[in-house]
N, CA, C and O atoms as a Tripos MOL2 file, in Angstrom:
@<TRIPOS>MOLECULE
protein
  256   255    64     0     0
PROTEIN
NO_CHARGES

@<TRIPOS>ATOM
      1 N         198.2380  179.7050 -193.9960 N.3       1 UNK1
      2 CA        198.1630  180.2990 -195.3020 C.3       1 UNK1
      3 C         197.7460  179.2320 -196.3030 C.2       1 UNK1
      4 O         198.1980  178.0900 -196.3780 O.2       1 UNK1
      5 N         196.8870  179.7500 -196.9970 N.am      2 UNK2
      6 CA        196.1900  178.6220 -197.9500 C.3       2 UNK2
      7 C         196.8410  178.7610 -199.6280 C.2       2 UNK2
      8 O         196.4930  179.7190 -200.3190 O.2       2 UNK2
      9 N         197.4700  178.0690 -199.9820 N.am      3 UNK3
     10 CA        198.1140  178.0630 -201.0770 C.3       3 UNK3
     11 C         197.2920  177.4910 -202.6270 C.2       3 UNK3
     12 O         197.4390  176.3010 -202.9100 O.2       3 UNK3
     13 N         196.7250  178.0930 -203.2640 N.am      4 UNK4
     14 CA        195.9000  178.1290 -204.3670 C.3       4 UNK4
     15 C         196.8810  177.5360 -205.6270 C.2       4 UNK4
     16 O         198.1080  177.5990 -205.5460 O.2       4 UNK4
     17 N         196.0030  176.8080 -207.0960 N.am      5 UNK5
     18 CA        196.6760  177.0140 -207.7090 C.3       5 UNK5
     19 C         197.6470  177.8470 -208.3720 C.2       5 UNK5
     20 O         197.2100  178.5890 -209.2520 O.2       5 UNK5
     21 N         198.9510  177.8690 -208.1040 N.am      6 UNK6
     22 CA        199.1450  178.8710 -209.0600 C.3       6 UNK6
     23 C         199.5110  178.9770 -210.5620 C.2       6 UNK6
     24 O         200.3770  179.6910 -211.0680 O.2       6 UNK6
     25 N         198.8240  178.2760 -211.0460 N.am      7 UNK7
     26 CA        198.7180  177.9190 -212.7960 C.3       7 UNK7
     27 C         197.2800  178.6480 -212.5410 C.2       7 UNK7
     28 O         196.6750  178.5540 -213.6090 O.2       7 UNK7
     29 N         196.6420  179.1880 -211.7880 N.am      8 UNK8
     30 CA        195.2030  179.7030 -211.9890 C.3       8 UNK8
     31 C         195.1130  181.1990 -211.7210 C.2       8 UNK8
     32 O         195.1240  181.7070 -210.6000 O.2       8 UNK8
     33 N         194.9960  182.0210 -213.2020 N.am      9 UNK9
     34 CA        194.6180  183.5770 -212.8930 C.3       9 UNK9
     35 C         193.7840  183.8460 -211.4860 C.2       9 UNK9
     36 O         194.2230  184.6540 -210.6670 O.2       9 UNK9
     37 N         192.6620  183.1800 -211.2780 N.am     10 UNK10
     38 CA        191.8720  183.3730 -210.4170 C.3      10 UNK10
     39 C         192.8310  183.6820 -208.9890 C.2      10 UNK10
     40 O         192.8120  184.7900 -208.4540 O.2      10 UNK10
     41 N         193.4090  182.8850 -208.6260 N.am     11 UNK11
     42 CA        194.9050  182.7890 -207.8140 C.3      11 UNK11
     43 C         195.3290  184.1270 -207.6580 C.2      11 UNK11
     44 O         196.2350  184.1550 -206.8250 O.2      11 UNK11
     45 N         195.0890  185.1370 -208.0580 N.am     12 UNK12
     46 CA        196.3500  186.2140 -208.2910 C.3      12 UNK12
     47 C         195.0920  187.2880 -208.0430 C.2      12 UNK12
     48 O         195.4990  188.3440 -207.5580 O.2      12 UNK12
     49 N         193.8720  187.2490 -208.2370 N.am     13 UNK13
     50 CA        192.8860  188.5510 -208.6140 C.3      13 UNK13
     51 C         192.7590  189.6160 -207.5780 C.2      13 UNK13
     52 O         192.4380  190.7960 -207.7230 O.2      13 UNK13
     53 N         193.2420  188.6150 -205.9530 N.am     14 UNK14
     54 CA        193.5230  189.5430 -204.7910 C.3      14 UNK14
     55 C         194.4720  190.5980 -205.1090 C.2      14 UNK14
     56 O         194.3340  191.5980 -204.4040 O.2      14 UNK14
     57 N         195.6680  190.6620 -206.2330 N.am     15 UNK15
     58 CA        196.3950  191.3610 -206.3070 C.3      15 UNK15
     59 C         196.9110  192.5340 -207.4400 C.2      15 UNK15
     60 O         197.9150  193.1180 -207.8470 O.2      15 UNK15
     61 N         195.2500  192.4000 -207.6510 N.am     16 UNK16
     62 CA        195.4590  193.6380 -209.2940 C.3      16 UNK16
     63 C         195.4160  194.8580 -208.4920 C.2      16 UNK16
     64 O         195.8450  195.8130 -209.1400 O.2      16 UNK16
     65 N         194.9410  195.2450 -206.9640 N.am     17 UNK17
     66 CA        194.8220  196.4770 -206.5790 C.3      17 UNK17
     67 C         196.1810  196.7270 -205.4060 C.2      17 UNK17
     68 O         196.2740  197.6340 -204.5790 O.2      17 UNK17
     69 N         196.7390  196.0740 -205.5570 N.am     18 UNK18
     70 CA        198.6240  195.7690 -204.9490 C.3      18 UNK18
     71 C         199.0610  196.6970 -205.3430 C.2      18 UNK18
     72 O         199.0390  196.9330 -206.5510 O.2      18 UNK18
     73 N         199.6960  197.6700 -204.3010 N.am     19 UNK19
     74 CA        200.7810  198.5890 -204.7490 C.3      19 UNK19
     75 C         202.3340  197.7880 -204.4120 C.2      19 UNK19
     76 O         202.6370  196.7930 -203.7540 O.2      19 UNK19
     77 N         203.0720  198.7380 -205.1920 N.am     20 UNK20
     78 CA        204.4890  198.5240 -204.9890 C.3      20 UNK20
     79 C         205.0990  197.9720 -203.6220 C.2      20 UNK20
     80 O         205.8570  197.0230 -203.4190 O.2      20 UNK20
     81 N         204.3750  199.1010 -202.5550 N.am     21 UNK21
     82 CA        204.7410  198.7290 -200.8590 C.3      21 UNK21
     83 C         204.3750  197.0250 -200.8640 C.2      21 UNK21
     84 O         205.2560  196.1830 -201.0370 O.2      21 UNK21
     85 N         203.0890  196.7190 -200.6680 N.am     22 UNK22
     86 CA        202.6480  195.8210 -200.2730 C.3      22 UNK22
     87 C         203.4600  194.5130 -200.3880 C.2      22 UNK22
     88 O         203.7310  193.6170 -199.5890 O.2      22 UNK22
     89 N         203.9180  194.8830 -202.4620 N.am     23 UNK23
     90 CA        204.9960  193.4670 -202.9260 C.3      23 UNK23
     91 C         205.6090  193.4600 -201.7000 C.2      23 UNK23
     92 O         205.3530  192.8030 -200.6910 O.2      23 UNK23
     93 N         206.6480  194.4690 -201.9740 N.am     24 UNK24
     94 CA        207.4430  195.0780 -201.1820 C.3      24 UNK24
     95 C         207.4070  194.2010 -199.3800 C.2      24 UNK24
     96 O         208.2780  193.6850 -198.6790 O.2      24 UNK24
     97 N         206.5540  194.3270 -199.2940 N.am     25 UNK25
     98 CA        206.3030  194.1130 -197.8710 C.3      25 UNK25
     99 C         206.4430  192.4640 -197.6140 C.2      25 UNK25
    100 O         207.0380  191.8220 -196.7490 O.2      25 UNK25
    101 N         205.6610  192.0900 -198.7060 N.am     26 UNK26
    102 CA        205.0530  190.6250 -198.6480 C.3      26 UNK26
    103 C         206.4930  189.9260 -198.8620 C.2      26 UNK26
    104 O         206.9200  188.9420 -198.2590 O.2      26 UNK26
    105 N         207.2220  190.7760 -200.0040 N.am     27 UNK27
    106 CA        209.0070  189.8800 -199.9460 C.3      27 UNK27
    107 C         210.0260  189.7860 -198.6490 C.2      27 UNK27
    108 O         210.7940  188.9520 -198.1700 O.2      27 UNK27
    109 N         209.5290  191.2950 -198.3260 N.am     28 UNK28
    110 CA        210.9820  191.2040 -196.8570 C.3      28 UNK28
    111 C         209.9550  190.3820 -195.8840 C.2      28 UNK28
    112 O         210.5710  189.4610 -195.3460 O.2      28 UNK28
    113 N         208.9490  190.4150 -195.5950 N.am     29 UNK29
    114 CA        208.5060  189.9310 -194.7220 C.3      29 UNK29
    115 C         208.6760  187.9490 -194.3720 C.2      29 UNK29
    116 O         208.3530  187.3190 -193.3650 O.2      29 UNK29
    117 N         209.2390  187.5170 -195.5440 N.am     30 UNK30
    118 CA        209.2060  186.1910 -196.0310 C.3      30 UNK30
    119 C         210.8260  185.9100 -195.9630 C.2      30 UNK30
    120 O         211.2250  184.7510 -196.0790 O.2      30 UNK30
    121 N         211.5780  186.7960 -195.8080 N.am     31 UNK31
    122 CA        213.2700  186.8250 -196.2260 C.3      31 UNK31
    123 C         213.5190  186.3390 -194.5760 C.2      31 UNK31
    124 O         213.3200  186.9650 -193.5350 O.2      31 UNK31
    125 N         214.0080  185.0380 -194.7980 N.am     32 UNK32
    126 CA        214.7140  184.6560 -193.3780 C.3      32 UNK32
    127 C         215.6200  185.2050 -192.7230 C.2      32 UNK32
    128 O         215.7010  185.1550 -191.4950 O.2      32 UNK32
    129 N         216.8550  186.1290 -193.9040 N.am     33 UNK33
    130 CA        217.5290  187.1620 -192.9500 C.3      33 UNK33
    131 C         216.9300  187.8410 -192.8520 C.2      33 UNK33
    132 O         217.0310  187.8160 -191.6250 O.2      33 UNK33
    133 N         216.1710  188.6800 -193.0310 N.am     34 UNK34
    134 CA        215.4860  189.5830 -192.0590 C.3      34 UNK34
    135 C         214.4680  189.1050 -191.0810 C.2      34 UNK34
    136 O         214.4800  189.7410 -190.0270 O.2      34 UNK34
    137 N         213.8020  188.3780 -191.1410 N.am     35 UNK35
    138 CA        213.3490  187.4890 -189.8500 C.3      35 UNK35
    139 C         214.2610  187.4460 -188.4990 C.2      35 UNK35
    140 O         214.0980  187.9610 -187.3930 O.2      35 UNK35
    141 N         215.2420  186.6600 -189.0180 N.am     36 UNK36
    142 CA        216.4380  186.7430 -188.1380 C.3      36 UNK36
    143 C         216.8030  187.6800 -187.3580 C.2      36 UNK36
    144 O         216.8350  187.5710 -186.1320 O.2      36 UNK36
    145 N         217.1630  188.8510 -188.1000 N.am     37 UNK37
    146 CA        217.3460  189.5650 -187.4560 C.3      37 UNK37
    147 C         216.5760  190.7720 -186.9440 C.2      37 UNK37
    148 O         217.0670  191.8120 -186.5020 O.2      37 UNK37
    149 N         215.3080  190.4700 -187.0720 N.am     38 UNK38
    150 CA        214.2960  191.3960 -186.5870 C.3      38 UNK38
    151 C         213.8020  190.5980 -185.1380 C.2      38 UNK38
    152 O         213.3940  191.0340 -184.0610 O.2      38 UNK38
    153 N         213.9830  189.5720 -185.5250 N.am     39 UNK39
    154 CA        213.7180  188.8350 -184.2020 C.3      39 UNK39
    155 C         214.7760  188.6140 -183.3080 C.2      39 UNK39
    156 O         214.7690  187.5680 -182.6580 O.2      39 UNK39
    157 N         215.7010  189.4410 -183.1650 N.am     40 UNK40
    158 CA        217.0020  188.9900 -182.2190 C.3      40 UNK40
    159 C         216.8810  190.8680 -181.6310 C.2      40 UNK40
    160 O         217.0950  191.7670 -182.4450 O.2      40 UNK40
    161 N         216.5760  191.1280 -180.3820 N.am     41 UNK41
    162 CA        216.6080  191.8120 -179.8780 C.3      41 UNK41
    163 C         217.4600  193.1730 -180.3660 C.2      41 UNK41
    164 O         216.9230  194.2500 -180.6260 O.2      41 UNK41
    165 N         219.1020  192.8640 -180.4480 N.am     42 UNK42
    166 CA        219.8390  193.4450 -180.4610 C.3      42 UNK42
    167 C         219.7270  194.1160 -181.9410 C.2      42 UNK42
    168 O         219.8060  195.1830 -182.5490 O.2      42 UNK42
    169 N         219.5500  193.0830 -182.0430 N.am     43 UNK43
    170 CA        219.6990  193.6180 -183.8660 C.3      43 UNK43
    171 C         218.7550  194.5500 -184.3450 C.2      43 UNK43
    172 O         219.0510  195.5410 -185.0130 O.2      43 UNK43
    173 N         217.3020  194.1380 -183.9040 N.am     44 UNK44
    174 CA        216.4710  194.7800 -183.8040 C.3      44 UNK44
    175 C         216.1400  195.9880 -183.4610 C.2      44 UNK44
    176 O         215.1860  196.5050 -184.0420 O.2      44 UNK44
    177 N         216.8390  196.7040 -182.4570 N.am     45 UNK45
    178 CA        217.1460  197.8750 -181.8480 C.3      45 UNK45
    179 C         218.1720  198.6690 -182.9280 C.2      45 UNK45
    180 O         217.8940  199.8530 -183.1160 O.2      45 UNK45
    181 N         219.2430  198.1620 -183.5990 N.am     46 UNK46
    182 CA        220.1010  198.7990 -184.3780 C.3      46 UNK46
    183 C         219.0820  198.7560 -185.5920 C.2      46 UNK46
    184 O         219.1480  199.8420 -186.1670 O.2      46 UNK46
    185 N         218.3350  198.0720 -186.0870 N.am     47 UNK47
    186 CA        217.7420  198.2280 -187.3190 C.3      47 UNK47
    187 C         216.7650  199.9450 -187.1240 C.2      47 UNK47
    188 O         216.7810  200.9390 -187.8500 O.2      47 UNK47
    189 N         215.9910  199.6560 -185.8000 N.am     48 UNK48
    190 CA        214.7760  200.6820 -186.0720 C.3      48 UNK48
    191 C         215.7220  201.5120 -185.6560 C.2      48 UNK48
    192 O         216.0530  202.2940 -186.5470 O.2      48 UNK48
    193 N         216.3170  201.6590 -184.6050 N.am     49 UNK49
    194 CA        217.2030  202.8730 -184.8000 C.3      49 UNK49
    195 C         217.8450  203.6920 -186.1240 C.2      49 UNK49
    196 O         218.2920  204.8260 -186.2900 O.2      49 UNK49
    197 N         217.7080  202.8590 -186.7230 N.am     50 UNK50
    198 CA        218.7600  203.0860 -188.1260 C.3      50 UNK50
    199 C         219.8500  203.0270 -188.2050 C.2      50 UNK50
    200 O         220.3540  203.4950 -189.2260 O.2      50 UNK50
    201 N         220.9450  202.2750 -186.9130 N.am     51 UNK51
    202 CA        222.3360  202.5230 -186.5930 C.3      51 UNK51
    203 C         222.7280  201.1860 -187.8440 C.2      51 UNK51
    204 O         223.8000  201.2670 -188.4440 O.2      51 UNK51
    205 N         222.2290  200.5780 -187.9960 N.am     52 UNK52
    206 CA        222.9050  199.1130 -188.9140 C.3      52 UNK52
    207 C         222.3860  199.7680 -190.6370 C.2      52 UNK52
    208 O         222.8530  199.1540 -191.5960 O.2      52 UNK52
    209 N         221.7120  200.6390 -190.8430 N.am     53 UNK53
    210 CA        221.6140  201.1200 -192.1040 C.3      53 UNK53
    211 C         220.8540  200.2320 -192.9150 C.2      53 UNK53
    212 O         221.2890  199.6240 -193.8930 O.2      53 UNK53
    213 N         219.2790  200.1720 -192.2970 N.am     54 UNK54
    214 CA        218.4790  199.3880 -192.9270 C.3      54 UNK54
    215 C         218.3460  199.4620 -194.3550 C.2      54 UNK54
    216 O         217.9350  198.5010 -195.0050 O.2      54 UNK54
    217 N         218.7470  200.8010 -194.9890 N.am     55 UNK55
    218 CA        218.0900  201.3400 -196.4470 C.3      55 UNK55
    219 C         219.3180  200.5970 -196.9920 C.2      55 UNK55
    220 O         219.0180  200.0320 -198.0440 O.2      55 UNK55
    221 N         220.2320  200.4590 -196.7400 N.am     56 UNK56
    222 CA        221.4970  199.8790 -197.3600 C.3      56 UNK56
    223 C         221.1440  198.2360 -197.3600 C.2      56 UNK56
    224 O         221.4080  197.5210 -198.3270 O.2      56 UNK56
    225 N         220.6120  197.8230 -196.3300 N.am     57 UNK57
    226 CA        221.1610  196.4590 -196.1470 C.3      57 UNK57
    227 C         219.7090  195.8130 -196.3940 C.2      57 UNK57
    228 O         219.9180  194.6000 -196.3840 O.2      57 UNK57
    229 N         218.5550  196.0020 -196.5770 N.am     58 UNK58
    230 CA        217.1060  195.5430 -197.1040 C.3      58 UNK58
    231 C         216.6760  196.7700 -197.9540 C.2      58 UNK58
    232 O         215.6530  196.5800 -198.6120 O.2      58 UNK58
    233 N         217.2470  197.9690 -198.0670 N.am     59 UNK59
    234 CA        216.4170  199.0100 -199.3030 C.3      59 UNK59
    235 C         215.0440  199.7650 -198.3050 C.2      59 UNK59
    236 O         214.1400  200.3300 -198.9200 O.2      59 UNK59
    237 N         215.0170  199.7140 -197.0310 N.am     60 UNK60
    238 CA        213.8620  200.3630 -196.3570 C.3      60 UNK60
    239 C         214.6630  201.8900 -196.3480 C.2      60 UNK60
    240 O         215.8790  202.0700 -196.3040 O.2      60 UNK60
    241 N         213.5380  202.9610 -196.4060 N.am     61 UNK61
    242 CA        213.5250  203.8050 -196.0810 C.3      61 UNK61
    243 C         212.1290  204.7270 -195.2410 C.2      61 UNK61
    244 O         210.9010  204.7000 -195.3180 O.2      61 UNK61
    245 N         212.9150  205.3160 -194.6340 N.am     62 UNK62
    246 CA        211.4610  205.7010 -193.3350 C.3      62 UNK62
    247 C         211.3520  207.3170 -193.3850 C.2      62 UNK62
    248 O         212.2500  208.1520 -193.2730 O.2      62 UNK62
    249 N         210.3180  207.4440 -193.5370 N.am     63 UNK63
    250 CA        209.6060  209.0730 -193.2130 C.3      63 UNK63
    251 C         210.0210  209.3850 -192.4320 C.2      63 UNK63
    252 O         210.1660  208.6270 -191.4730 O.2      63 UNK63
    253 N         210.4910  210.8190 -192.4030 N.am     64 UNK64
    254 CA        211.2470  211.1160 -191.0940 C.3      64 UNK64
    255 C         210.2500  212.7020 -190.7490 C.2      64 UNK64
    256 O         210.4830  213.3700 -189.7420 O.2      64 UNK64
@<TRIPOS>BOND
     1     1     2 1
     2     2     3 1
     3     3     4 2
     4     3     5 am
     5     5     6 1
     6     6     7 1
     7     7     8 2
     8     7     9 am
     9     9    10 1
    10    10    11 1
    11    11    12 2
    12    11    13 am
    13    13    14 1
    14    14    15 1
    15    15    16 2
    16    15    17 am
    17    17    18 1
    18    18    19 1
    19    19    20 2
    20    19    21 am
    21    21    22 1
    22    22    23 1
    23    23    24 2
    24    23    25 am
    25    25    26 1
    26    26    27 1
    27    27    28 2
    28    27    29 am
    29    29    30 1
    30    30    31 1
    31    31    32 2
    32    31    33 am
    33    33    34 1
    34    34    35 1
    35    35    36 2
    36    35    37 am
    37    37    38 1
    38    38    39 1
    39    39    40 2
    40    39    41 am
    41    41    42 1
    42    42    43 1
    43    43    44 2
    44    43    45 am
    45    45    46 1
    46    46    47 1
    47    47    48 2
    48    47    49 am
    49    49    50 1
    50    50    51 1
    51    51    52 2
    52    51    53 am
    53    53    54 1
    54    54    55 1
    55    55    56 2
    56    55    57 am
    57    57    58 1
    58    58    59 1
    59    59    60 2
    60    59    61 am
    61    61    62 1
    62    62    63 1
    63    63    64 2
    64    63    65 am
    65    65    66 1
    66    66    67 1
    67    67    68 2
    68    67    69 am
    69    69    70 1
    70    70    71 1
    71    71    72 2
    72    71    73 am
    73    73    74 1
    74    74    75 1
    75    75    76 2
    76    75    77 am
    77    77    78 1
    78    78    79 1
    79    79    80 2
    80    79    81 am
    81    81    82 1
    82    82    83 1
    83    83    84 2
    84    83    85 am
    85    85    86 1
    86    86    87 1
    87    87    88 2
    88    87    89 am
    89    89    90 1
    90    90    91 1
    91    91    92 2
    92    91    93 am
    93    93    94 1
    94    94    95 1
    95    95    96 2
    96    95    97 am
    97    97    98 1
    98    98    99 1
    99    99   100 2
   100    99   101 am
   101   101   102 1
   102   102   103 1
   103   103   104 2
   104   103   105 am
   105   105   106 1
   106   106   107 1
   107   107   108 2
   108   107   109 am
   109   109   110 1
   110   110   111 1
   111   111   112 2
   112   111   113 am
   113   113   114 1
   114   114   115 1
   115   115   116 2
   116   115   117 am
   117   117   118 1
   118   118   119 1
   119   119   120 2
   120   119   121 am
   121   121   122 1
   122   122   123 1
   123   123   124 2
   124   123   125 am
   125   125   126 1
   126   126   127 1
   127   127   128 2
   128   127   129 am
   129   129   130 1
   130   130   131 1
   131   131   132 2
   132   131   133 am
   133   133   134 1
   134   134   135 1
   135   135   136 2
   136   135   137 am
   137   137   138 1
   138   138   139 1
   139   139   140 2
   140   139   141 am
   141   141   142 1
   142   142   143 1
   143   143   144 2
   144   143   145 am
   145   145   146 1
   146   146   147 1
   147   147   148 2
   148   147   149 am
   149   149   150 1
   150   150   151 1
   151   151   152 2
   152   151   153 am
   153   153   154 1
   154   154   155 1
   155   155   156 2
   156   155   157 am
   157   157   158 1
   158   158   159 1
   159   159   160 2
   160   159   161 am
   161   161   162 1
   162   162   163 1
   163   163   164 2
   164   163   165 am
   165   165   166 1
   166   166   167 1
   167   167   168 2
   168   167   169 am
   169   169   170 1
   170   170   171 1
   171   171   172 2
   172   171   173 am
   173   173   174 1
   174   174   175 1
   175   175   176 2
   176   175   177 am
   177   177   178 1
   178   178   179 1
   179   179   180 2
   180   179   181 am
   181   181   182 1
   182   182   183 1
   183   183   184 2
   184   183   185 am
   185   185   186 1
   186   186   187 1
   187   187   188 2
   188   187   189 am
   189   189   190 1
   190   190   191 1
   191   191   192 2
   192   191   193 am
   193   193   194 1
   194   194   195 1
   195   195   196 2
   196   195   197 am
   197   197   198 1
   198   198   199 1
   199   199   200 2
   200   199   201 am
   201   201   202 1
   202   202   203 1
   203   203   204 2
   204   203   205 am
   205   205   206 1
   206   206   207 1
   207   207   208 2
   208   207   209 am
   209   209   210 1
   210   210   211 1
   211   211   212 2
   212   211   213 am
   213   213   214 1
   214   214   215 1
   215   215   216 2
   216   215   217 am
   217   217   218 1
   218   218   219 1
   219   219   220 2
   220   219   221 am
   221   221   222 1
   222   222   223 1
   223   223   224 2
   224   223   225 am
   225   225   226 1
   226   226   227 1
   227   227   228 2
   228   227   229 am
   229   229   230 1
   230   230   231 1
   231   231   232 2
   232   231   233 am
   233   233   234 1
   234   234   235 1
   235   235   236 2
   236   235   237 am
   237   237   238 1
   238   238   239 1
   239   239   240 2
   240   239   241 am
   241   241   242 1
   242   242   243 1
   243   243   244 2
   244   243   245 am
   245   245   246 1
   246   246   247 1
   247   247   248 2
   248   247   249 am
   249   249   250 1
   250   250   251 1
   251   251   252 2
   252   251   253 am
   253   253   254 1
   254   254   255 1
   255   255   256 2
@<TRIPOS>SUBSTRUCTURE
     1 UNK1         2 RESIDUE 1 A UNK
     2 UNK2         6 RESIDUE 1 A UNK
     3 UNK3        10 RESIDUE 1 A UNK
     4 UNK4        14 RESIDUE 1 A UNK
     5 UNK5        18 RESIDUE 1 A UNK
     6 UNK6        22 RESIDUE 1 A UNK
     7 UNK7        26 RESIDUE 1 A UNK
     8 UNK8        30 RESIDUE 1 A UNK
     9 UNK9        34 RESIDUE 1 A UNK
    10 UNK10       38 RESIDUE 1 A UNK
    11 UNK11       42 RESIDUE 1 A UNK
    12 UNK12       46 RESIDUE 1 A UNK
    13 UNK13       50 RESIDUE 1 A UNK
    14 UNK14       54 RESIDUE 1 A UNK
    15 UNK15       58 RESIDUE 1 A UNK
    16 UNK16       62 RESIDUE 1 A UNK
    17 UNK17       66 RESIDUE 1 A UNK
    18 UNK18       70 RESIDUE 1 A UNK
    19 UNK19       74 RESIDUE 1 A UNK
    20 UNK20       78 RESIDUE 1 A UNK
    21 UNK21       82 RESIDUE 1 A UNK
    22 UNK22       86 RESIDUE 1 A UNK
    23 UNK23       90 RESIDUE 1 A UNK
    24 UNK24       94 RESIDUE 1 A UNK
    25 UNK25       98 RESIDUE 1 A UNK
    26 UNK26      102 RESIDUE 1 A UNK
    27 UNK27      106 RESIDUE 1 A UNK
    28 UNK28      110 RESIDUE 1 A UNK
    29 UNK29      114 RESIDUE 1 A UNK
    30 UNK30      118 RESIDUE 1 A UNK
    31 UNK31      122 RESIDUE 1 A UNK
    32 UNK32      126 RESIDUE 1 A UNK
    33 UNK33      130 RESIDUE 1 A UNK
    34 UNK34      134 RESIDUE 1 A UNK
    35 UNK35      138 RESIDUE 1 A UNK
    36 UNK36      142 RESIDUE 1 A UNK
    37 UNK37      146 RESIDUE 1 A UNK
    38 UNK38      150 RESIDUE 1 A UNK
    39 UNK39      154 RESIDUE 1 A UNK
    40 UNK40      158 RESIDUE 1 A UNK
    41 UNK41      162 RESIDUE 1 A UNK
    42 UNK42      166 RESIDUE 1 A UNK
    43 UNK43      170 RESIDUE 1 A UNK
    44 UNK44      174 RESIDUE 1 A UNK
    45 UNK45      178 RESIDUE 1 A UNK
    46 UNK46      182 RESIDUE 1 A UNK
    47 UNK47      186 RESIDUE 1 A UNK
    48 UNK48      190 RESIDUE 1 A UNK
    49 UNK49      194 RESIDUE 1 A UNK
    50 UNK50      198 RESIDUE 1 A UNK
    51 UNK51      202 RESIDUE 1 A UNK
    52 UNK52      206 RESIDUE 1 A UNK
    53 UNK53      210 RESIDUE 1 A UNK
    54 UNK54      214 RESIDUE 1 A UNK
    55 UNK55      218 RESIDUE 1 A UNK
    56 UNK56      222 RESIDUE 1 A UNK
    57 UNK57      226 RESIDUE 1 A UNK
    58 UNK58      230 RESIDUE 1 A UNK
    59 UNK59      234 RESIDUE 1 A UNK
    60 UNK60      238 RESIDUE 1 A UNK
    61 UNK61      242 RESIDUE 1 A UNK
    62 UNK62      246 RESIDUE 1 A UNK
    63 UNK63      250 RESIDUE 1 A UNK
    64 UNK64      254 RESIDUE 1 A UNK
């Protein structure tokens, strides 16, 4: 990942057409507890399952 100024508008212009998800995405995706525990099998299985109550414990909610 190439890290630009970020004192430079130019820096940011990839992200005037950014929806909400994407932030969204780009934050949990960066959050070491959830890393953690997306990457540990077990846990992983209770998350997509929904048994550990992802919407509670990171704010995801899934189309059902």
């Amino acid at each position: 990942m190439t890290i630009g100024d970020w004192r430079s508008q130019s820096a940011y212009e990839h992200l005037r057409d950014t929806n909400w998800r994407d932030y969204a995405w780009e934050y949990l995706r960066r959050n070491e507890e959830y890393r953690a525990a997306y990457a540990d099998p077990e846990s992983r299985a209770r998350l997509d399952a929904g048994i550990d109550g992802p919407e509670r414990c990171w704010g995801l909610r899934f189309r059902g």
